[in-house]
C-alpha atoms as one frame of an Amber mdcrd trajectory, in Angstrom:
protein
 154.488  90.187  84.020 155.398  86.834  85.249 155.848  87.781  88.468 152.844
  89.816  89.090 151.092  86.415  87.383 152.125  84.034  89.988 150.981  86.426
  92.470 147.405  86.671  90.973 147.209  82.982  91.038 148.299  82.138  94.365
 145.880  85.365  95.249 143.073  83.477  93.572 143.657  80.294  94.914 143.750
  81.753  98.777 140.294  83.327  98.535 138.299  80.900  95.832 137.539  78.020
  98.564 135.977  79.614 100.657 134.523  81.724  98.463 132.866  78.394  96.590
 131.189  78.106 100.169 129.445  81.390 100.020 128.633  80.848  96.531 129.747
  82.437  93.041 127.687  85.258  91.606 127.776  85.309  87.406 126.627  87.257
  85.436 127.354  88.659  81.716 126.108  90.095  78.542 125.612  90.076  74.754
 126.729  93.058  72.541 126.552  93.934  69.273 128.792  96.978  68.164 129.041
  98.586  64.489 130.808 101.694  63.112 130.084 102.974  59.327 132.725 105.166
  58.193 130.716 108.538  56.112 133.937 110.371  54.930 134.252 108.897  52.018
 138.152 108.261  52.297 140.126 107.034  49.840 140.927 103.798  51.867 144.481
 101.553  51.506 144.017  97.877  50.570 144.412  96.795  53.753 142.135  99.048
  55.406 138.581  97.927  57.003 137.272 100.975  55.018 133.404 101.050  55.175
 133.133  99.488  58.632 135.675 100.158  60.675 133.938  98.095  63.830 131.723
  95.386  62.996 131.808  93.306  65.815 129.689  90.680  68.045 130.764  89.878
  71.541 129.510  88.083  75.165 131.051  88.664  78.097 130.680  86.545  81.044
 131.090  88.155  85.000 131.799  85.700  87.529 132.951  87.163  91.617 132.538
  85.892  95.015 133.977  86.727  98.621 134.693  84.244 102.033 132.541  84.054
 104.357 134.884  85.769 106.922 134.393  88.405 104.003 138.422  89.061 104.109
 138.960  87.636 100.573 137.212  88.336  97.188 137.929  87.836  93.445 136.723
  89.083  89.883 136.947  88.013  86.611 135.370  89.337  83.650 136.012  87.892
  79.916 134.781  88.491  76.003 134.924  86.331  73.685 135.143  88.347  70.632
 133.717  87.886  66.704 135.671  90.879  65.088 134.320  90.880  61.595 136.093
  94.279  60.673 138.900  92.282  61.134 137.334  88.739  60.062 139.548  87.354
  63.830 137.937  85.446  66.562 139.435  85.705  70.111 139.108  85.813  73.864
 139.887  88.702  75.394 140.321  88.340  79.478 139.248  92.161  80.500 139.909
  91.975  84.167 140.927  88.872  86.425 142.348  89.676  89.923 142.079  88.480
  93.504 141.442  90.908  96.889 142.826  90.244 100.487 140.783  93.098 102.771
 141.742  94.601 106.669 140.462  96.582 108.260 143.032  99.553 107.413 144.513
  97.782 104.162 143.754  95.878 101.184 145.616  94.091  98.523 144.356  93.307
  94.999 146.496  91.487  92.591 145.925  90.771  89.028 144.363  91.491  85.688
 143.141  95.186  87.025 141.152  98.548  85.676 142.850 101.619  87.290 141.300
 105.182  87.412 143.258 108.256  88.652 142.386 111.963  88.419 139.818 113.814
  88.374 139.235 115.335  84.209 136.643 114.045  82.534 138.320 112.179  79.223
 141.407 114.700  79.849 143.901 112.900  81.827 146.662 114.294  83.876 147.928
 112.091  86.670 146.331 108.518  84.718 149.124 107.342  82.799 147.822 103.642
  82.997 146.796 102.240  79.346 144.108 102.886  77.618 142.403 101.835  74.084
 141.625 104.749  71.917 140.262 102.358  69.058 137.872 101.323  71.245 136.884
 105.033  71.708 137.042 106.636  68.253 134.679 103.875  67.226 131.896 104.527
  69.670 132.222 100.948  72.058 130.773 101.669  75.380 133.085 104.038  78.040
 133.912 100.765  80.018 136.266  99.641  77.007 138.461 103.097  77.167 140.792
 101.861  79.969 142.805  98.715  79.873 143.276  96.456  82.431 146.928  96.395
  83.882 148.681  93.248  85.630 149.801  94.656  88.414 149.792  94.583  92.458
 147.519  97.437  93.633 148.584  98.210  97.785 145.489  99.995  99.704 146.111
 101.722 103.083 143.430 103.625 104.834 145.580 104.669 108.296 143.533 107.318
 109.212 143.798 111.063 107.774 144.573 110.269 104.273 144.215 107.043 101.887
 147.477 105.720 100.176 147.417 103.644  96.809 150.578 102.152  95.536 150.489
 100.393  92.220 153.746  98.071  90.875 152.257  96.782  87.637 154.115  95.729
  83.830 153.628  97.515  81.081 151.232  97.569  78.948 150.987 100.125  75.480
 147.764 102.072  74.773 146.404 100.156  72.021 146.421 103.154  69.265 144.945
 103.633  66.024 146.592 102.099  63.000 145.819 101.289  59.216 143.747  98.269
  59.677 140.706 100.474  60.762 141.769 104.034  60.156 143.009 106.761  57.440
 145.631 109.335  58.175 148.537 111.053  57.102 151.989 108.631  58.183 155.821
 110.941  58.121 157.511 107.732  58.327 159.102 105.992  55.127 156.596 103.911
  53.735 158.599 100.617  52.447 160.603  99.844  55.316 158.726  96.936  58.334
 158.018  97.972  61.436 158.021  96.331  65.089 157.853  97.350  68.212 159.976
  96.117  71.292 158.421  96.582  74.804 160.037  97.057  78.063 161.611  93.396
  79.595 160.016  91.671  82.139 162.842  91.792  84.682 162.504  94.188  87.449
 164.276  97.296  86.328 161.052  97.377  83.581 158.421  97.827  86.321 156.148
 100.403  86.702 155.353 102.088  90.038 152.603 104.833  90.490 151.166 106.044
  93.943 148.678 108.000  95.136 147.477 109.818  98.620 144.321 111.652  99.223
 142.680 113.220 101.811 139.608 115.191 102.851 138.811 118.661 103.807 135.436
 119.594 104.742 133.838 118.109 101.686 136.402 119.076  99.363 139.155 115.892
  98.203 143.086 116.765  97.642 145.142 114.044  95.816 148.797 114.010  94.957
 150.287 111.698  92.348 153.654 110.041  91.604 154.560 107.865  88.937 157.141
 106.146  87.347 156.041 104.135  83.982 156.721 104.148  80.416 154.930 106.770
  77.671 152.151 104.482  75.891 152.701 105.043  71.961 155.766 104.290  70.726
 158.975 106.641  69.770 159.982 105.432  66.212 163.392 105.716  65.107 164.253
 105.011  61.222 166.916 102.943  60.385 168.879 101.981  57.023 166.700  98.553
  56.226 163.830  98.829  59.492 162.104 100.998  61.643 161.990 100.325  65.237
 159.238 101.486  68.023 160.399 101.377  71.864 158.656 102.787  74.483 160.560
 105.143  76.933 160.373 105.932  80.440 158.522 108.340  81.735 157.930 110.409
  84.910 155.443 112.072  86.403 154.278 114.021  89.548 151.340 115.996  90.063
 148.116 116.670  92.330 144.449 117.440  91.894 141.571 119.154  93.965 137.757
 118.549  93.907 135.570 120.352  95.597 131.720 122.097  95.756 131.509 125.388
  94.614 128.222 126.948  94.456 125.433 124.717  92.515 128.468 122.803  90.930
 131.529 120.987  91.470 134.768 122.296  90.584 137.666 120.511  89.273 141.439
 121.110  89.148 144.724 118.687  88.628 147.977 119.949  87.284 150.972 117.480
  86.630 154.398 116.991  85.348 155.748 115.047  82.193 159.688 114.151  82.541
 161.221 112.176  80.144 164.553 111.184  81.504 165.721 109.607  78.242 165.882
 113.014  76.295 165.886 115.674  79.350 167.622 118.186  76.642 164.742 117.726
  74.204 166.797 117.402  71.301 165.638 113.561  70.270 162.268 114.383  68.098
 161.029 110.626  68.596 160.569 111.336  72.772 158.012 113.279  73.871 159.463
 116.501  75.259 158.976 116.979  78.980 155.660 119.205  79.740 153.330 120.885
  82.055 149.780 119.664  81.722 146.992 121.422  83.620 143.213 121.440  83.703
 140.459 122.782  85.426 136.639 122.017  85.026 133.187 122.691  86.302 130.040
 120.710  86.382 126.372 121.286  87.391 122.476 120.506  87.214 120.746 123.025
  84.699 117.815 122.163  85.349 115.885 118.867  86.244 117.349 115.546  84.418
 119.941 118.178  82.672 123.692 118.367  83.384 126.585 120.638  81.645 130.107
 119.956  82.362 133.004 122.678  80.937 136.884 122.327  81.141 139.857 123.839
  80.153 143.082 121.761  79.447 146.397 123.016  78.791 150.055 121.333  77.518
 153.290 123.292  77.906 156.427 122.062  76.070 159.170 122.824  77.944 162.258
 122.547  75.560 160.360 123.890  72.584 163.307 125.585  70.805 164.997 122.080
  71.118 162.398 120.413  69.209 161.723 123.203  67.122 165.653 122.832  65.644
 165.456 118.558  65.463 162.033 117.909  63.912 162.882 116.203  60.557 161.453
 117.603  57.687 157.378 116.163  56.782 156.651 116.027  60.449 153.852 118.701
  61.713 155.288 120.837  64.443 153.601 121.393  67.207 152.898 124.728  69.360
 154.594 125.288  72.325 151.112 125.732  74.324 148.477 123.163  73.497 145.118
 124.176  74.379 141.489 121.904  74.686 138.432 123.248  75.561 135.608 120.522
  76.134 131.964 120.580  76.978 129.649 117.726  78.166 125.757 118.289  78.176
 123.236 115.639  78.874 119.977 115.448  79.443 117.719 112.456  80.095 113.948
 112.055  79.265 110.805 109.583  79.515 111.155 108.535  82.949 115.584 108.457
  82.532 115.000 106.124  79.696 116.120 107.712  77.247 119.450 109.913  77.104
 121.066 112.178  75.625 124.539 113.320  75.538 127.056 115.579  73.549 130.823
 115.639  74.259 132.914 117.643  72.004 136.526 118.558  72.174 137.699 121.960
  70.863 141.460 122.548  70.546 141.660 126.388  70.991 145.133 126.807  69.451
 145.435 123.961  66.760 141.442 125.058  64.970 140.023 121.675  65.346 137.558
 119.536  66.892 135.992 116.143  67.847 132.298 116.188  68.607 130.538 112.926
  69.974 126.701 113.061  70.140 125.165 109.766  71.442 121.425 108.954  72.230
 120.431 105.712  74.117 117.013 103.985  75.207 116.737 101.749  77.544 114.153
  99.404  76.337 114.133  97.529  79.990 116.469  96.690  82.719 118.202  93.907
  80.515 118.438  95.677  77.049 119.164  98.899  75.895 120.396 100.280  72.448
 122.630 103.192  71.229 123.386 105.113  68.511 125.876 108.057  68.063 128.044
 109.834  65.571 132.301 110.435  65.813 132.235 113.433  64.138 136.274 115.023
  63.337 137.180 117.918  61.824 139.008 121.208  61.250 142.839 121.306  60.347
 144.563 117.952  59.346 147.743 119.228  61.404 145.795 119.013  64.805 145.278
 116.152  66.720 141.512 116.067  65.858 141.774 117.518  62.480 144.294 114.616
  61.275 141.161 111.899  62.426 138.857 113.802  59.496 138.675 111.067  57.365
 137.736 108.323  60.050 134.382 110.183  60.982 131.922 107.284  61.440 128.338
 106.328  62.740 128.239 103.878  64.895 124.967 101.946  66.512 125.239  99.183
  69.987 123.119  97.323  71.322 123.529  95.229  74.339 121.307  92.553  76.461
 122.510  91.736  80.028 121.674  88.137  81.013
């Protein structure tokens, strides 16, 4: 967004002089990323077929703060050898400027936002995210995108309040340069996308309060943004992507219970373009629910279990207006997960397993990772994106994109 650009800079510009007198902290990295595909698909032309990620990048960190310590800024950029891709480029991850009170803060800019409390199940955290990034194995930092927006902190006492106006920005999805899978659209016809303006009325605004009880944290949620993938409608000569609006409002409790920590958010999909349910490219409006438990096993092991839920309101709307080749989808969409990891020699080397199981659609996605730490600056990772069970499911349909993928990365 314009707009929300001229506010970063003049942001930045406030709190980098007398930052430079405190001094500028940098900092960075080298990574190497690759993903073998070992399903054996029968790849399109255009397709990066037997590595879909093959890619070197560095990033370089710099931040500072006043000395009156009321102003601080952040920037952190990749530049980016995509060989899967054979494209060079440089990517600016996060760039933003703070202005700090006692009782209020203001950050504006190129910024990572995190809401809710699931654990890669998300509820209330509509902002964007990259999901090529995480069905090829980069590291968790590269699932959520950074949004230019104005993020509005107050602390005034009993509760914390978090307003975010940002623009929009789409999830960057999956598509046929890196992955295989069944398309219902006409095949033949381009395709383009056309995102929300930049004028006002294409804003996005999202808050947030929380508060404290004892040691257990209650959060409620309001949003109103725009759905991330885009709703395709086929024309005579084109088909056309836009992204419509879409509202939320939810809430979410955390809390100890016995040895573990318990976790529960519930929220509420509207889609005020297609409240009768009846246009099959809009998402119908939905319930969406979890609930999830973590604790220590034993020494150095964890286990973490949830239970996620989607409930289409206007089924038998969609149910009569799906056109014909598209797989329907149940009313009640169920995910179990489970997260175990266990660390060993000294926390140097770790272990983890994360696997997705969707109850009602017979499918699954199972990530096992393992990862040394060789020293502070270096460690090294390996893990496998394993997809299966029926091609109709949202897991099942990935089958033929299961891939092994290795990291390594050295911090300078």
């Amino acid at each position: 967004m314009s707009v929300l650009r001229g506010l970063a800079a003049a942001l930045l510009l406030t709190g980098s002089a007398p930052a430079a007198a405190e001094g500028i902290s940098w900092d960075g990295f080298v990574q190497s990323h690759a993903a073998a595909r070992t399903s054996g698909a029968d790849c399109p032309a255009n397709t990066a077929c037997d590595y879909p990620a093959a890619e070197l990048r560095g990033q370089l960190k710099a931040e500072g703060r006043n000395s009156s310590g009321n102003a601080a800024f952040l920037g952190r950029f990749d530049l980016l050898r995509d060989a899967a891709l054979d494209d060079t480029r440089v990517i600016t991850q996060e760039i933003y400027g703070d202005l700090l009170a006692e009782k209020s803060s203001t950050r504006v800019g190129r910024q990572v936002i995190t809401w809710g409390v699931g654990d890669l199940l998300f509820v209330n955290d509509a902002f964007p995210k990259d999901w090529v990034a995480f069905f090829t194995g980069q590291p968790m930092q590269y699932l959520k995108l950074g949004s230019d927006a104005l993020k509005l902190n107050a602390y005034p006492g009993v509760a914390s309040v978090e307003l975010v106006i940002a623009g929009f920005r789409p999830d960057n999805l999956p598509d046929s340069q890196r992955f295989v899978f069944a398309d219902p659209l006409p095949a033949g016809l381009p395709r383009y996308t056309v995102e929300p303006d930049d004028s006002p009325s294409g804003l996005e605004l999202s808050g947030r309060i929380s508060s404290y009880f004892d040691n257990w944290e209650a959060a409620g949620y309001v949003s109103r943004t725009h759905y991330r993938s885009p709703a395709w409608r086929v024309g005579t000569s084109e088909i056309v992507g836009a992204y419509p609006r879409l509202n939320t409002v939810g809430a979410s409790l955390t809390g100890p219970i016995g040895k573990g920590i318990l976790n529960l958010e519930a929220g509420y999909y509207d889609s005020p373009e297609d409240r009768s349910g009846r246009d099959p490219s809009i998402e119908n409006r939905q319930f969406r629910a979890l609930t999830g438990y973590s604790r220590q096993l034993w020494e150095e092991a964890t286990l973490g279990l949830q239970l996620y839920g989607e409930w289409m309101r206007d089924h038998s709307a969609y149910r009569d207006t799906l056109p014909a080749g598209f797989p329907m989808k149940d009313r009640v969409r169920e995910v179990a997960t489970v997260r175990y990891t266990q660390l060993f020699a000294y926390q140097t080397l770790t272990f983890n397993l994360f696997a997705f199981i969707g109850l009602n659609e017979q499918d699954h996605y199972v990530i096992p990772s393992l990862r040394y730490a060789f020293t502070d600056n270096l460690w090294a990772e390996t893990g496998f994106n394993f997809f299966g069970g029926d091609r109709i499911g949202t897991f099942g349909a990935m089958r033929d994109n299961r891939n092994v993928y290795v990291a390594a990365r050295y911090a300078l």
